[in-house]
C-alpha positions in Angstrom: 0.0 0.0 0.0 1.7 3.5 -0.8 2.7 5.5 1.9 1.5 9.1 2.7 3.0 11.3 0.4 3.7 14.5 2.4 4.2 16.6 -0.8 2.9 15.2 -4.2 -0.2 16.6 -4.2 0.4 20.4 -3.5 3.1 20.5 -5.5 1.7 19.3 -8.9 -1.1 22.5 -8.1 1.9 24.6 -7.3 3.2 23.6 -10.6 -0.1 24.2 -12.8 -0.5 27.7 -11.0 3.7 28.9 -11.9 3.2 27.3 -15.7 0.0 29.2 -16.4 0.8 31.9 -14.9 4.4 32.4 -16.7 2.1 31.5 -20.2 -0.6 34.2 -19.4 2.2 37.0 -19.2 4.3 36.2 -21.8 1.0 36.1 -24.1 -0.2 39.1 -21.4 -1.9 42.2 -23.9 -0.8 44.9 -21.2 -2.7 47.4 -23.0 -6.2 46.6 -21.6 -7.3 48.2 -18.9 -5.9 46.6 -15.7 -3.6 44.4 -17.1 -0.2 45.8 -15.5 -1.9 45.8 -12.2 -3.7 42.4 -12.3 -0.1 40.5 -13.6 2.0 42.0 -11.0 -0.4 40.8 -8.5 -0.5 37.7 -9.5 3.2 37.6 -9.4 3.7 38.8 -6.1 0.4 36.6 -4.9 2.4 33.3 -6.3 5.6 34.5 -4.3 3.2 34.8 -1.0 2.1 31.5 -1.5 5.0 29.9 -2.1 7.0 31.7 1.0 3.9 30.8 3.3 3.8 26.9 1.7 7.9 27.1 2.9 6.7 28.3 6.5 4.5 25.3 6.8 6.8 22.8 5.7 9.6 24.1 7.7 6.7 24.1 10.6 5.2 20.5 10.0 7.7 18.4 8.0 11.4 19.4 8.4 11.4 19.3 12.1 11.1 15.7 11.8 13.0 15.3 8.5 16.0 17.2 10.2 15.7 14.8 13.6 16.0 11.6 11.0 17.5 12.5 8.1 20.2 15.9 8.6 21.8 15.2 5.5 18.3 15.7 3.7 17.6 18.9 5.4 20.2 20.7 4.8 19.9 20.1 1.4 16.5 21.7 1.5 18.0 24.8 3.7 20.2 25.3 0.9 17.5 25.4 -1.8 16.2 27.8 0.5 18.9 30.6 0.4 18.4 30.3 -3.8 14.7 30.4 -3.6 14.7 33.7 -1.4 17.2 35.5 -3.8 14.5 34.7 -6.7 12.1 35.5 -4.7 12.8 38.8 -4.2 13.8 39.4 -7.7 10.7 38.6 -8.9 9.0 40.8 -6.0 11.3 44.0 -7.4 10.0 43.9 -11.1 6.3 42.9 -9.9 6.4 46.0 -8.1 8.0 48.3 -11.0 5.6 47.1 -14.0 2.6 49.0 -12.6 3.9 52.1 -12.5 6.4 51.7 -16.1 6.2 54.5 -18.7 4.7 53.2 -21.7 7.5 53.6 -23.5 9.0 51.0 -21.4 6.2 48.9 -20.8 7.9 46.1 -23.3 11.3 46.0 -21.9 9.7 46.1 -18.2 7.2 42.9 -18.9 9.7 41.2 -20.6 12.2 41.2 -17.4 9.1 40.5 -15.4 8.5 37.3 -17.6 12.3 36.5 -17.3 12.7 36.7 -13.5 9.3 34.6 -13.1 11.0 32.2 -15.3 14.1 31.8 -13.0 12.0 31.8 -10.1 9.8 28.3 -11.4 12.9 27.3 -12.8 14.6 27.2 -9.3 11.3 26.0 -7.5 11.1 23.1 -9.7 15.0 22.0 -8.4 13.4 22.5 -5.0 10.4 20.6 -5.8 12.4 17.9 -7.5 14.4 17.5 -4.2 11.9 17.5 -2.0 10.4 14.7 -3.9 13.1 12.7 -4.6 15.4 13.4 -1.5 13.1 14.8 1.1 10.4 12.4 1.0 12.4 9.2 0.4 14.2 10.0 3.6 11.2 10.1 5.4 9.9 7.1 4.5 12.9 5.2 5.1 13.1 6.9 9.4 10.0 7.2 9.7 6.8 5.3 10.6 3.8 5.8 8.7 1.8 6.9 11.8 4.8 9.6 12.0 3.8 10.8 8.7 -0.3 10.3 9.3 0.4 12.8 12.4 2.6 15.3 10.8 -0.2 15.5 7.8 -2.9 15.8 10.8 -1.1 18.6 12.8 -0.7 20.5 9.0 -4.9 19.7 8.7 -5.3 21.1 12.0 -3.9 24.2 11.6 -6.0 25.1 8.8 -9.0 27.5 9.2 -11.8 26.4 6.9 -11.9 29.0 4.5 -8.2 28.4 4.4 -8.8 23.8 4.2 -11.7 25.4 1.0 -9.0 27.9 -0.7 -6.2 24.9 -0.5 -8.8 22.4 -2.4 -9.6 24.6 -5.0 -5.6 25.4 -5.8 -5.2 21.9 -5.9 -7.7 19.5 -7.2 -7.6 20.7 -10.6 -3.9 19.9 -11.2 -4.8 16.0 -9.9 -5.6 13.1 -11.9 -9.2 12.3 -11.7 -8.8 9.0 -8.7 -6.7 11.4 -6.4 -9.4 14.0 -7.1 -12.1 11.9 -6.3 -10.7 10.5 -3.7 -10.2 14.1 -1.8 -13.6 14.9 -2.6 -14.6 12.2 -1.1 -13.1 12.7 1.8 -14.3 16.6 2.8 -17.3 15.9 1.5 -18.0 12.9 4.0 -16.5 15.1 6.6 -19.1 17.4 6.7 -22.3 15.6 7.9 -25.5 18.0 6.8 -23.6 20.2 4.8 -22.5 17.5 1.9 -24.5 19.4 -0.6 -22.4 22.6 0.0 -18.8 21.2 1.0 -19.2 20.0 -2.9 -20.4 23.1 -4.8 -17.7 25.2 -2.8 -14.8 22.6 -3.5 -15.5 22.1 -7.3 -15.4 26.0 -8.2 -12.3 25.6 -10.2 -12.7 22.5 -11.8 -13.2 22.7 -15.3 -16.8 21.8 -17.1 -15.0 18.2 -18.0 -13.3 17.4 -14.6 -16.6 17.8 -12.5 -18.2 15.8 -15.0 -15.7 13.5 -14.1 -15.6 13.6 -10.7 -19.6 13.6 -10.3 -19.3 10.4 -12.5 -16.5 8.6 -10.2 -19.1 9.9 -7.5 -22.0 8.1 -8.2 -23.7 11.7 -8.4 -26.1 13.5 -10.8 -24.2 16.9 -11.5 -27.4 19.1 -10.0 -26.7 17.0 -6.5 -24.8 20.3 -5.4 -27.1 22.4 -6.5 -30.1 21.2 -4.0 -28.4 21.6 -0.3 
């Protein structure tokens, strides 16, 4: 049976968000209304994400990883340093773009689209090791009611609007069992509000993937619909 995988999941929506959102700029026309505004946000709302994702591993997952596996660790506290440094690279020209004279509006994006392009490039190392060092390393000193706990205490932590906002980031970037199989789950976990826990968790699922999942559900697609 495969063990708990503390990272798989978030990462492959972490990956979906950084790839569309380094296709939407590059193809970005910054000449509608809003546009310089809207793109740097969404820069400097992926770098947010990404330092808070960082906070909650280094609060749920390294303390154990560096107790059992210090070699693996420090790996990942050196991917850090690299990270931050792109990080607030990308923070700089996010911030610049809105205010760019027009004149320099191509020259300005085009940085923009360059520094968000070393930043995925240098999260997807530290993705990679995570996944392939990290996570090994845990299996192999750890139990898998070690893991179970570590994933529970993360849970735990999480307000609900904050449990909803992390399902919608994520479940479209899943293959349609995991998906289901996460639906599943919040949706059982709220007795009396089933109805609602899967109209809220399926907003950013496209038309084909909630057919999909109301399929692998056993559910007419209207089922939301009548809580």
């Amino acid at each position: 049976m495969p063990r708990t995988d503390l990272y798989r999941n978030v990462h492959m929506g972490q990956r979906a968000r950084m790839f569309a959102l380094a296709a939407d700029l590059g193809a970005a026309d910054l000449d509608e209304p809003g546009a310089l505004t809207a793109h740097a946000e969404r820069c400097l709302a992926l770098t947010g994400e990404l330092r808070r994702h960082a906070d909650h591993e280094d609060t749920f997952i390294h303390p154990l990883l560096r107790e059992r596996a210090p070699a693996a660790a420090d790996a990942l506290d050196a991917e850090h340093v690299r990270l931050d440094a792109a990080f607030v690279a990308l923070d700089a020209r996010a911030r610049d773009l809105p205010a760019t004279p027009a004149d320099g509006l191509p020259e300005a994006r085009h940085e923009l689209y360059l520094a968000l392009n070393e930043m995925v490039s240098a999260y997807l190392v530290h993705l990679h090791a995570e996944e392939t060092v990290a996570m090994p390393a845990l299996w192999e000193h750890t139990t898998e009611d070690e893991l179970e706990a570590v994933f529970a205490a993360f849970q735990a932590s999480r307000t609900a609007d904050e449990t909803l906002a992390d399902l919608r980031a994520m479940l479209p970037a899943l293959p349609p069992p995991t998906r289901t199989a996460i639906v599943r789950g919040a949706v059982g976990a709220t007795p009396g509000e089933e109805h609602r826990t899967l109209a809220a968790v399926t907003t950013t699922l496209t038309p084909d993937q909630r057919r999909h999942l109301y399929a692998d559900l056993g559910l007419p697609e209207t089922w939301a619909l009548h809580g």
